[in-house]
C-alpha positions as CSV (number, residue, x, y, z in Angstrom):
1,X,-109.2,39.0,115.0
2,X,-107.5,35.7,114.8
3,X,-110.4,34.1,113.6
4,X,-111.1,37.0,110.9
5,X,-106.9,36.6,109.8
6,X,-107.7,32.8,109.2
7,X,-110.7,33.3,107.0
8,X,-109.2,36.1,105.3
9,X,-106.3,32.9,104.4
10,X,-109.1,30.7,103.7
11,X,-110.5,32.7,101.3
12,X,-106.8,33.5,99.5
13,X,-106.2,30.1,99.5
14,X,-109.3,29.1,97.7
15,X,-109.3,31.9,95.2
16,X,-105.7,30.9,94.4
17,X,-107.3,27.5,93.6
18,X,-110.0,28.2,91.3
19,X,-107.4,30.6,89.5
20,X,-105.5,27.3,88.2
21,X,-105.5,26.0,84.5
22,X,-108.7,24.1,83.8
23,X,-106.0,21.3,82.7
24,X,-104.4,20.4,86.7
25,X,-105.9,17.5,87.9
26,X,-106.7,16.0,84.3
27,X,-106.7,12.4,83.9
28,X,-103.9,10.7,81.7
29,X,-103.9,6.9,80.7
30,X,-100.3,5.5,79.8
31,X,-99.7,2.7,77.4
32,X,-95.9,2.8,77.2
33,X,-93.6,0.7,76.2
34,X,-91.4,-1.1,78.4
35,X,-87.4,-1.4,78.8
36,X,-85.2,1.6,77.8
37,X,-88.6,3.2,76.4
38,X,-90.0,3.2,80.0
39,X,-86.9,5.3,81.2
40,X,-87.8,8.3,79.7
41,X,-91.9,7.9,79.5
42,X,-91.3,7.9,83.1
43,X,-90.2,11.3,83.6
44,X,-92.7,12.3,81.7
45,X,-95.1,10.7,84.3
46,X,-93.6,11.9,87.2
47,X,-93.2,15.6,86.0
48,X,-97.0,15.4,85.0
49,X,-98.1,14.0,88.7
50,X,-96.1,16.7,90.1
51,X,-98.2,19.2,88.4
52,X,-101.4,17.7,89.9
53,X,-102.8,15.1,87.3
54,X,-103.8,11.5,87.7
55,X,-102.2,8.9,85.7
56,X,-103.2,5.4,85.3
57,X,-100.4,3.1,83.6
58,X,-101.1,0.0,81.9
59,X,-98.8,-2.5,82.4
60,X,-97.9,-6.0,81.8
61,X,-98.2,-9.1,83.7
62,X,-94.3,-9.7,83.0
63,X,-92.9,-6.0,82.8
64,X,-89.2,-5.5,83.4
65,X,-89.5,-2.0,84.4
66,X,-92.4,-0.8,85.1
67,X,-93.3,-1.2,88.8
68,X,-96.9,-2.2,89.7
69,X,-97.0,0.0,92.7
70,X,-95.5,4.0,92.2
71,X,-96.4,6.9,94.5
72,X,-96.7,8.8,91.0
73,X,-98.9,6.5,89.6
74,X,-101.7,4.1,89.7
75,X,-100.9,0.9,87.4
76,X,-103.9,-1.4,85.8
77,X,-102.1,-5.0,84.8
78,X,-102.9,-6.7,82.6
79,X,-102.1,-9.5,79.7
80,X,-100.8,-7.4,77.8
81,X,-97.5,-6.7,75.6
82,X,-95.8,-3.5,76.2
83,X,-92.5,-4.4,75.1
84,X,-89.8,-7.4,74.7
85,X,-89.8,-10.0,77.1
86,X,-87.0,-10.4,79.1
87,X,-85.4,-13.6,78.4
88,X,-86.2,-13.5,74.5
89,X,-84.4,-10.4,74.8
90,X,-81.5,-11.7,76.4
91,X,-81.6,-14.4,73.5
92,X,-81.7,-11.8,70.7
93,X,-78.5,-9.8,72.8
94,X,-76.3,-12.5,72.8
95,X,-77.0,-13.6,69.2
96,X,-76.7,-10.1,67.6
97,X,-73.6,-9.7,69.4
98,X,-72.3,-13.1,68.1
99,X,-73.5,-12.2,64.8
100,X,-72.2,-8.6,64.8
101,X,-68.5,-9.9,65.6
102,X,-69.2,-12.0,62.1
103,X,-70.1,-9.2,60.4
104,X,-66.6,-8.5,58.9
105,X,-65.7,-11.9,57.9
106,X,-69.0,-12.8,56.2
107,X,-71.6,-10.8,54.5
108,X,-74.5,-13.7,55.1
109,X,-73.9,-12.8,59.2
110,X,-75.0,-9.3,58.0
111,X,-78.5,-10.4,56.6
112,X,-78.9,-13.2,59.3
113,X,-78.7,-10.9,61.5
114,X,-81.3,-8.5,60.1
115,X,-83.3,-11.5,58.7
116,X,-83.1,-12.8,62.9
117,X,-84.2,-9.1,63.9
118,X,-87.4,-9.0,61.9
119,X,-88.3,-12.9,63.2
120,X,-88.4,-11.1,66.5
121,X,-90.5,-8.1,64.9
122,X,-93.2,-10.2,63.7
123,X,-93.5,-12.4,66.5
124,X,-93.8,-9.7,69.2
125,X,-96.2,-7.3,66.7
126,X,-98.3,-10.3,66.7
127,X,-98.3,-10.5,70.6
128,X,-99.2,-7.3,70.7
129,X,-102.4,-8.0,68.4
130,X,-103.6,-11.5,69.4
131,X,-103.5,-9.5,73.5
132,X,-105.2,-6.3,72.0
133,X,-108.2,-8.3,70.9
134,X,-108.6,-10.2,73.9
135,X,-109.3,-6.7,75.8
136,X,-111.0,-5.2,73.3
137,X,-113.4,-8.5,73.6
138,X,-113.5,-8.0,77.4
139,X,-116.6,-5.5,77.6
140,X,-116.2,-5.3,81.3
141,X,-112.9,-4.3,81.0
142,X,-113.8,-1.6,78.1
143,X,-116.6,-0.2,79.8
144,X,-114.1,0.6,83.1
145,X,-111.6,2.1,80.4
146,X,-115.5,4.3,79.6
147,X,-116.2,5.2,82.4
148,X,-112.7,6.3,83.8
149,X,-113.1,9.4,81.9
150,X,-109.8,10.1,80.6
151,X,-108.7,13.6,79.2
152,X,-105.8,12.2,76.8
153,X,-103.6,8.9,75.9
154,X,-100.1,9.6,76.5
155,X,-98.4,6.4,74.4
156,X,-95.0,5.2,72.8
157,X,-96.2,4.1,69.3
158,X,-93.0,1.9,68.8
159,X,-95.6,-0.9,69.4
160,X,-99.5,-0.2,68.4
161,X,-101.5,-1.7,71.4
162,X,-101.7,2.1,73.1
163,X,-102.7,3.5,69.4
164,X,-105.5,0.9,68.8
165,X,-106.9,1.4,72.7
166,X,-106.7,5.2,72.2
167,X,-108.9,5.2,69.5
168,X,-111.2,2.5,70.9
169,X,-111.9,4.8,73.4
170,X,-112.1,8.2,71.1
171,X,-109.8,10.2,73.2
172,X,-107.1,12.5,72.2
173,X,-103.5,10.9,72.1
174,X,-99.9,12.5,72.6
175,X,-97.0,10.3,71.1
176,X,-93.7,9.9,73.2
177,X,-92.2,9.0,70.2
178,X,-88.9,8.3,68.1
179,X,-90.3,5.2,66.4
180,X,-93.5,4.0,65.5
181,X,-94.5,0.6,63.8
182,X,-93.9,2.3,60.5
183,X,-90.0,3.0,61.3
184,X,-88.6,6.6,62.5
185,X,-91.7,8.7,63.3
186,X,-90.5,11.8,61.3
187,X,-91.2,9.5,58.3
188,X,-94.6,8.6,59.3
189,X,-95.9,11.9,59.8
190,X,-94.1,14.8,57.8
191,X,-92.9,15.0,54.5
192,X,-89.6,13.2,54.0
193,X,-88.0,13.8,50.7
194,X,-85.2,10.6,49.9
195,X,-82.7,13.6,48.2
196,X,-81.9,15.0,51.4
197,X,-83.6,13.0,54.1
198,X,-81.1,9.9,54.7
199,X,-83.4,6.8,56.0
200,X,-82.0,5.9,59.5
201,X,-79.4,2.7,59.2
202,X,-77.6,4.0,55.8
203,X,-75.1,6.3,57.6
204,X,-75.8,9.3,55.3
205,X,-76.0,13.0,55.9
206,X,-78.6,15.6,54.0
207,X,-75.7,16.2,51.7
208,X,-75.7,13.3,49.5
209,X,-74.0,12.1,45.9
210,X,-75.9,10.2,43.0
211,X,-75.2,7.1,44.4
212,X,-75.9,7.8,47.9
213,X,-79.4,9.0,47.1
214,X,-79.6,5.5,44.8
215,X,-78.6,3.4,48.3
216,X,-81.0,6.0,50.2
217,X,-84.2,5.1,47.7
218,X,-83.5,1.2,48.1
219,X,-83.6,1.6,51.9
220,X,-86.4,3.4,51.4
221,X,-87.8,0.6,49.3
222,X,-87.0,-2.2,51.8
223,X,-88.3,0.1,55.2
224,X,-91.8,0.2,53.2
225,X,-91.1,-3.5,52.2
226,X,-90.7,-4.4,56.1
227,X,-93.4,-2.3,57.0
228,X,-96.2,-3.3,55.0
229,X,-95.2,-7.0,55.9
230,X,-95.9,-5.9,59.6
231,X,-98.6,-4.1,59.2
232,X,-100.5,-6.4,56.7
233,X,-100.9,-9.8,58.5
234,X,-101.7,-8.1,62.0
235,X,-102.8,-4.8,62.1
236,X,-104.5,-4.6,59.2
237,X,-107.0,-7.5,60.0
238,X,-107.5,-6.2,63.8
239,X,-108.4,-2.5,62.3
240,X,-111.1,-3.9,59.7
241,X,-112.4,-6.0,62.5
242,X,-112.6,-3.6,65.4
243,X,-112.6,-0.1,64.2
244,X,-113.8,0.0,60.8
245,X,-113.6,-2.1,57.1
246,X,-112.5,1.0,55.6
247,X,-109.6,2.5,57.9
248,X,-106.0,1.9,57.7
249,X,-103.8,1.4,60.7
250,X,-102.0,4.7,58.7
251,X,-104.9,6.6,59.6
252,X,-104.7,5.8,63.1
253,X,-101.3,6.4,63.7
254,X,-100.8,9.5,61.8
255,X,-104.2,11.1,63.6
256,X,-102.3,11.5,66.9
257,X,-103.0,15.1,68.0
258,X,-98.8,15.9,68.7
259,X,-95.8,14.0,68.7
260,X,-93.5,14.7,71.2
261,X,-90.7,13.9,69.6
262,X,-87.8,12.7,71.6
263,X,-84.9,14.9,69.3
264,X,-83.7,17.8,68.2
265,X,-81.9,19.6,65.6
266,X,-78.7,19.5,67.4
267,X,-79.1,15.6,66.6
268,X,-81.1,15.2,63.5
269,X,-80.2,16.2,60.1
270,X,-82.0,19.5,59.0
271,X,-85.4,18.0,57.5
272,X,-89.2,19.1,57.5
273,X,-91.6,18.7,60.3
274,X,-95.3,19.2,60.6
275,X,-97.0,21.4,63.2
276,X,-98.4,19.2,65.7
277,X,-94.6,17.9,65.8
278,X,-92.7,19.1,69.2
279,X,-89.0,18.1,69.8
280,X,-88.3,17.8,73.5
281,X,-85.1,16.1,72.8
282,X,-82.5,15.8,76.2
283,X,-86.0,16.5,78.2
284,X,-84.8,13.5,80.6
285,X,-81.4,15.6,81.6
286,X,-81.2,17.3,84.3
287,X,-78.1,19.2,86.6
288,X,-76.1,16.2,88.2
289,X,-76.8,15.6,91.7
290,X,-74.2,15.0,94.7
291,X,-72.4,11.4,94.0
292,X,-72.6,8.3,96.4
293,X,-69.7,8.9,99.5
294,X,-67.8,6.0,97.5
295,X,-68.2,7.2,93.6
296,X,-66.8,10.4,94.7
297,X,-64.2,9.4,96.7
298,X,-63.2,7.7,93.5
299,X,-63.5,10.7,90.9
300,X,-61.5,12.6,93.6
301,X,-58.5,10.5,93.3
302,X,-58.3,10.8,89.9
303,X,-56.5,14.5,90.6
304,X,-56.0,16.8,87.4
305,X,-56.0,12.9,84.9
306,X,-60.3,12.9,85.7
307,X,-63.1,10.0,84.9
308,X,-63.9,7.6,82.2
309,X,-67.4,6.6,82.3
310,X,-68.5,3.3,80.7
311,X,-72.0,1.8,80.2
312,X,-74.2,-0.2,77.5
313,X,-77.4,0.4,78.4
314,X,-80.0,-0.9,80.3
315,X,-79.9,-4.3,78.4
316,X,-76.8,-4.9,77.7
317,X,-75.2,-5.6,81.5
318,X,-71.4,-7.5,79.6
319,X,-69.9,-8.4,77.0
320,X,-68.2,-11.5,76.1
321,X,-65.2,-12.6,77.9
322,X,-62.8,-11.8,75.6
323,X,-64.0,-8.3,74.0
324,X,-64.6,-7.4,78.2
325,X,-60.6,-8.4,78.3
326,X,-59.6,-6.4,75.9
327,X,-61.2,-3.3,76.6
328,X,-59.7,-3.8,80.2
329,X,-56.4,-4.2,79.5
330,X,-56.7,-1.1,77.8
331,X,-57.9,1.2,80.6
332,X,-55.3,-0.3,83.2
333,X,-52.7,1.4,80.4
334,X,-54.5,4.7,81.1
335,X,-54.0,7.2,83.8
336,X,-57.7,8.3,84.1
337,X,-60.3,6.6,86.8
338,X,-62.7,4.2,85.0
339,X,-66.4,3.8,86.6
340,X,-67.6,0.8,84.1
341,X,-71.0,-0.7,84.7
342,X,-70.1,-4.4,84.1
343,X,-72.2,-7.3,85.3
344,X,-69.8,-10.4,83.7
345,X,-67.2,-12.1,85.1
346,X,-63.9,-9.8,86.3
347,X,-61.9,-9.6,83.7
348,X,-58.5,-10.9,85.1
349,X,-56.4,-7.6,83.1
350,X,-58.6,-5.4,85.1
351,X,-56.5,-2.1,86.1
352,X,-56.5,-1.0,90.0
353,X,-58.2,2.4,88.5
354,X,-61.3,0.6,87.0
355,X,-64.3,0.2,89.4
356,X,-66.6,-1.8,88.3
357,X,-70.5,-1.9,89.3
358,X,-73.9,-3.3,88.8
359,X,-75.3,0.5,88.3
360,X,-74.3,3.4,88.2
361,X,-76.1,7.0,88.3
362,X,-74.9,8.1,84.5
363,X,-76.4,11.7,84.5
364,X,-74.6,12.5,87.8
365,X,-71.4,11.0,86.6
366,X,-71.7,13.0,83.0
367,X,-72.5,16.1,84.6
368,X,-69.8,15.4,87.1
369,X,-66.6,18.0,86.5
370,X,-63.9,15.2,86.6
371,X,-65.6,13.3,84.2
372,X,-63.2,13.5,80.3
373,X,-65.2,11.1,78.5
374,X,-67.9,8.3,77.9
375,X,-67.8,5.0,76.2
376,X,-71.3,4.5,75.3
377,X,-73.6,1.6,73.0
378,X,-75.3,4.2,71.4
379,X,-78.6,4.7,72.9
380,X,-80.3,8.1,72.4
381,X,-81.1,8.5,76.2
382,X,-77.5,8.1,77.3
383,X,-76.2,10.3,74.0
384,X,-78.4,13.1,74.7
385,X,-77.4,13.3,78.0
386,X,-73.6,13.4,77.0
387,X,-74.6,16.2,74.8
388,X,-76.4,18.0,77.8
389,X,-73.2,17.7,80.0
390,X,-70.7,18.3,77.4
391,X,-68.8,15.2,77.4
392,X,-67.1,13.7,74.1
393,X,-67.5,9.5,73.2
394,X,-66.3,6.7,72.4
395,X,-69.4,4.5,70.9
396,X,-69.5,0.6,70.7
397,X,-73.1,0.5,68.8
398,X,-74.7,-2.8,69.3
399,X,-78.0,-3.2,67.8
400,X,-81.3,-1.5,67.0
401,X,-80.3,2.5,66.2
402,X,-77.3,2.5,68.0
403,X,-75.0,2.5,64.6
404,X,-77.2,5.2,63.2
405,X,-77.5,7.1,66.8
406,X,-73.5,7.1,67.1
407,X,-72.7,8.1,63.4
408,X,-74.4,11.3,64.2
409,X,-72.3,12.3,67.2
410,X,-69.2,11.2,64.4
411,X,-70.2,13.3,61.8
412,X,-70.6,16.5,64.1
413,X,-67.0,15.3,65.5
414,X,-68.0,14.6,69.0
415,X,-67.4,10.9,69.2
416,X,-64.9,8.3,67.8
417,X,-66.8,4.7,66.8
418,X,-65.4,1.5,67.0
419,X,-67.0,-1.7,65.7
420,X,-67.0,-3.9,68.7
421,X,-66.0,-7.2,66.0
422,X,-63.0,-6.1,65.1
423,X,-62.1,-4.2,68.6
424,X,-59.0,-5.6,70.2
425,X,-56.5,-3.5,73.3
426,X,-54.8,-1.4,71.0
427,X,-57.5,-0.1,68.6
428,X,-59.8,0.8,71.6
429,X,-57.2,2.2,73.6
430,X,-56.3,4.2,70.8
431,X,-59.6,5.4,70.6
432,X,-59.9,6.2,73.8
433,X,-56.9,8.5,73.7
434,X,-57.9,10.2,70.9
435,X,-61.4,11.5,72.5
436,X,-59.0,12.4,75.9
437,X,-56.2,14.6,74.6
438,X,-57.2,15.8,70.9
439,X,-58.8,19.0,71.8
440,X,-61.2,19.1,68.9
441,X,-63.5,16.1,69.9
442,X,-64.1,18.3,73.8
443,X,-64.1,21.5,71.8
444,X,-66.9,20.3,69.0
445,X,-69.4,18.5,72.5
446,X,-69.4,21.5,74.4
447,X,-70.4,23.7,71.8
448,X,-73.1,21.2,71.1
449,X,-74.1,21.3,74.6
450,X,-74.5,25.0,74.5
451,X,-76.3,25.1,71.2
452,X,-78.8,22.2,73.0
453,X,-79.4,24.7,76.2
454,X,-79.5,27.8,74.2
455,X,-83.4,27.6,73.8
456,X,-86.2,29.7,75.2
457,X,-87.8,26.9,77.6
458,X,-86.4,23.5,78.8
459,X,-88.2,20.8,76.7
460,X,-89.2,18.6,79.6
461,X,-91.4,22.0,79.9
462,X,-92.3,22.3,76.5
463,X,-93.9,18.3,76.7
464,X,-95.8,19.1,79.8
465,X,-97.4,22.5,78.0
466,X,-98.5,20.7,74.8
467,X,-100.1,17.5,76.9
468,X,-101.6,19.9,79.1
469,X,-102.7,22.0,75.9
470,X,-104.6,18.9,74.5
471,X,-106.3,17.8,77.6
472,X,-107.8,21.7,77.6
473,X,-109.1,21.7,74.4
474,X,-109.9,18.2,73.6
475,X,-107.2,17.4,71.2
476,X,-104.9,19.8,68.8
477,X,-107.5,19.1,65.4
478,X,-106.1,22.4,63.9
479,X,-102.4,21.6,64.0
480,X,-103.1,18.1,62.0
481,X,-103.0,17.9,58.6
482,X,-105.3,15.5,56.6
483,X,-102.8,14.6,54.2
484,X,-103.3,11.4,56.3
485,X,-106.9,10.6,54.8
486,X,-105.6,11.1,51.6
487,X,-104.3,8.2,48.8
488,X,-100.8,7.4,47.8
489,X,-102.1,8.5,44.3
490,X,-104.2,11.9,46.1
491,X,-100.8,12.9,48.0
492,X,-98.3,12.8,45.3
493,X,-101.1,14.3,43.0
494,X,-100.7,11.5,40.9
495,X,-104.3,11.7,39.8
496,X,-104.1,15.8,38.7
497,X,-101.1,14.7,36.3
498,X,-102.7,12.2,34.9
499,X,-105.8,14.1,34.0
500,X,-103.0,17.0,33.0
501,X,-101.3,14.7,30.7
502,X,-104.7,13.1,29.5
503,X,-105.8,16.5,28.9
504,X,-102.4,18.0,26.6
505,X,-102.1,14.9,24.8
506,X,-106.0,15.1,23.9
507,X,-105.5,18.5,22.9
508,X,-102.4,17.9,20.7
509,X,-104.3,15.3,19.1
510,X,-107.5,17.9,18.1
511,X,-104.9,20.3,16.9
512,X,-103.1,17.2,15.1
513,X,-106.7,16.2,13.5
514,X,-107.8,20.1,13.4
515,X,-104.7,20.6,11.0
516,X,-104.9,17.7,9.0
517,X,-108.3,18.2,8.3
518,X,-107.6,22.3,7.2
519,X,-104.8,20.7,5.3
520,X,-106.7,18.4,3.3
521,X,-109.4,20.7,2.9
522,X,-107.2,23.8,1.6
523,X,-104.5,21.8,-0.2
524,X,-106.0,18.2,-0.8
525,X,-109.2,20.2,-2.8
526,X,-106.7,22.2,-4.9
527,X,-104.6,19.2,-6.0
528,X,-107.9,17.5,-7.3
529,X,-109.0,20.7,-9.2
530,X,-105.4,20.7,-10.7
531,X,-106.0,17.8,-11.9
């Protein structure tokens, strides 16, 4: 009987098996890219090796984040860019910080500073090429990549090496995207008209004047400008040589099978999307978890005044001496708990209710219920998550997005922005104070928040179904436009109104002639008999 009750479990068992998707246990190769970027590709890893797949990451020789060894993951390293390297982007965070305290005094700091940026572009877009061909020309290496068998490439497309490899190999790729090579991904893949689309950077909204549509078409101008002198010298060489003399790296990109893109309408402006185009934005957040023994100790003896949470992101770990002063001279005038992740020196006006720490667990602290409000650079991991936990900010954009990122949360009255070159004790403290006690900034997040939740299934859920939906049916073909094979002049439809106008002016000039000729006929031959 026993024996009979355990084959009867057997069978169950094995039956329940067989009954799974056809997708569990497919195989996923990662190409992400590293820093911030890795943060939330990660989750996406983890959540997918919970659901029984295999993932392989490629790393680099000289990552920052990305571990070699993970119980969620097997890693191939190799000599290979995935992302900035760590002490040229230290260099580039001090001197856009020096340059962005500059900015207000001199309009040549402004362009340096931009000018500086795109140095940094080119010279890492070019890492990542000279390293792609050296594995594309290491046929050992490719023919492992073969005969791995891989179901899908899951890639960031902020740099192209995991585009180019994906398409090397012919398999079907899902984006983890918010920017690709080409600048904001919406951009590169859907329609994007300048009228009511603002291009990321000008600080517009899709309600603009005359002249705010003039400044949005000359961004648009110089994005393309910066693009194709990106794309040109590098990619365009490495896609004649390895994939085909007629394809553009445009194609390549804009082929992926879905974008998962890391947004959603409760941050962007409303715009048009594309069908293969998911928005999983705030799919890192999560509920907050039980604190450390010692960071709640802390919150707790903030009584009924709560928490003020401060951090700049994964790369930015201080700020200079002075700025740090200033910002903690104005907490010690407050009567809220500070928790500011601050790797400098100790600022000497430091107040007995700041803590200061090397790290600190900032969905946990958001979603913790003393917490009032959080002073943020601007990143869209660390905003999204404020919006997820309801909490209002006060933004000190740095670089990159972050001044675009933070005007958002402005404009929908959730956050109060400072410019960190012309903060000082009493402007900060004064915004500080007016994200605490006016009600309206609170009010305006938590509605937010509930308009993020209010959705029919979590987006970290909606990512895992559409990678799983590509690895079952071999890509997503019929959700792709191929507006993406077509020519500037074949997209706009250039070519139809030429031929159009061709055709109406050649007809107005036969009725022209057909007229003048009836004319001269009817009237010309009477004149001559008059006469």
């Amino acid at each position: 009987m026993l024996g009979w009750m355990i084959r009867l479990r057997l069978m169950t068992l094995a039956a329940l098996l067989c009954s799974l998707p056809s997708a569990d246990g497919g195989k996923v190769l990662v190409f992400p890219v590293d820093g911030s970027h890795w943060v939330n590709m990660k989750v996406l890893v983890q959540e997918l090796h919970s659901r029984g797949h295999n993932i392989t990451v490629i790393r680099s020789k000289t990552s920052l984040y990305i571990e070699e060894g993970s119980q969620h993951y097997q890693s191939i390293t190799l000599d290979v860019v995935t992302g900035f390297d760590a002490k040229d982007m230290n260099n580039f965070t001090t001197r856009a910080l020096q340059l962005r305290r500059e900015f207000h005094n001199s309009t040549a700091a402004y362009f340096q500073a931009g000018e500086e940026f795109m140095t940094m572009m080119h010279r890492i877009h070019k890492a990542v090429v000279d390293k792609m061909h050296v594995i594309f020309e290491d046929a050992k290496l490719m023919q492992s990549f073969e005969e791995a068998k891989y179901d899908v490439v899951l890639t960031d497309p902020c740099f192209g090496g995991g585009v180019l490899l994906a398409h090397r190999l012919g398999l079907p790729q899902v984006f983890n995207v918010r920017w690709t090579i080409l600048g904001d991904g919406h951009y590169t893949v859907a329609p994007s008209p300048l009228s009511y689309v603002p291009i990321p950077g000008t600080e517009m909204t899709d309600k603009m004047t005359f002249w705010q549509r003039v400044k949005n078409f000359l961004f648009a101008l110089i994005v393309l400008s910066n693009q194709w002198m990106i794309q040109k010298p590098y990619y365009t060489p490495f896609v004649r040589r390895h994939i085909g003399p007629a394809v553009r790296y445009d194609e390549l990109i804009q082929a992926a099978d879905i974008w998962l893109m890391r947004t959603d309408f409760t941050f962007e402006f409303p715009r048009p999307t594309m069908p293969n185009v998911v928005y999983m934005g705030g799919f890192q957040c999560k509920p907050s978890q039980p604190l450390p023994r010692h960071l709640e100790d802390f919150a707790q003896s903030s009584a009924e005044h709560g928490v003020i949470i401060m951090s700049l992101g994964s790369l930015v770990g201080k700020l200079p001496e002075d700025i740090a002063e200033h910002v903690a001279a104005a907490f010690a005038q407050l009567p809220q708990m500070v928790i500011w992740r601050h790797t400098g020196k100790r600022p000497s006006a430091l107040g007995n209710n700041t803590l200061l720490v090397d790290w600190l667990p900032q969905n946990d602290l958001l979603g913790h219920p003393k917490t009032r409000v959080f002073v943020a650079h601007g990143g869209t991991n660390g905003l999204q998550e404020a919006i997820y936990h309801g909490v209002p900010i006060v933004g000190l954009p740095l670089m990159f997005d972050q001044d675009d990122n933070l005007f958002r949360m402005r404009m929908r009255g959730v956050a109060k922005v400072l410019d960190i070159g012309t903060l000082n004790t009493d402007n900060f403290l004064e915004a500080v104070k007016a994200v605490l006690y006016e009600p309206s900034y609170g009010e305006n997040m938590r509605e937010l928040s509930r308009q993020h939740r209010d959705q029919p299934m979590k987006p970290l859920d909606r990512a895992m179904f559409w990678i799983e939906f590509v690895m079952r049916h071999k890509g997503a073909a019929h959700l792709k436009s191929d507006s993406y094979r077509m020519s500037w002049i074949q997209y706009h439809s250039i070519d139809v109104i030429t031929l159009l106008l061709v055709s109406v002016v050649g007809m107005t000039l036969i009725c022209i002639l057909t007229v003048n000729c009836l004319w001269y006929k009817v009237f010309g031959g009477r004149k001559g008999k008059i006469e």
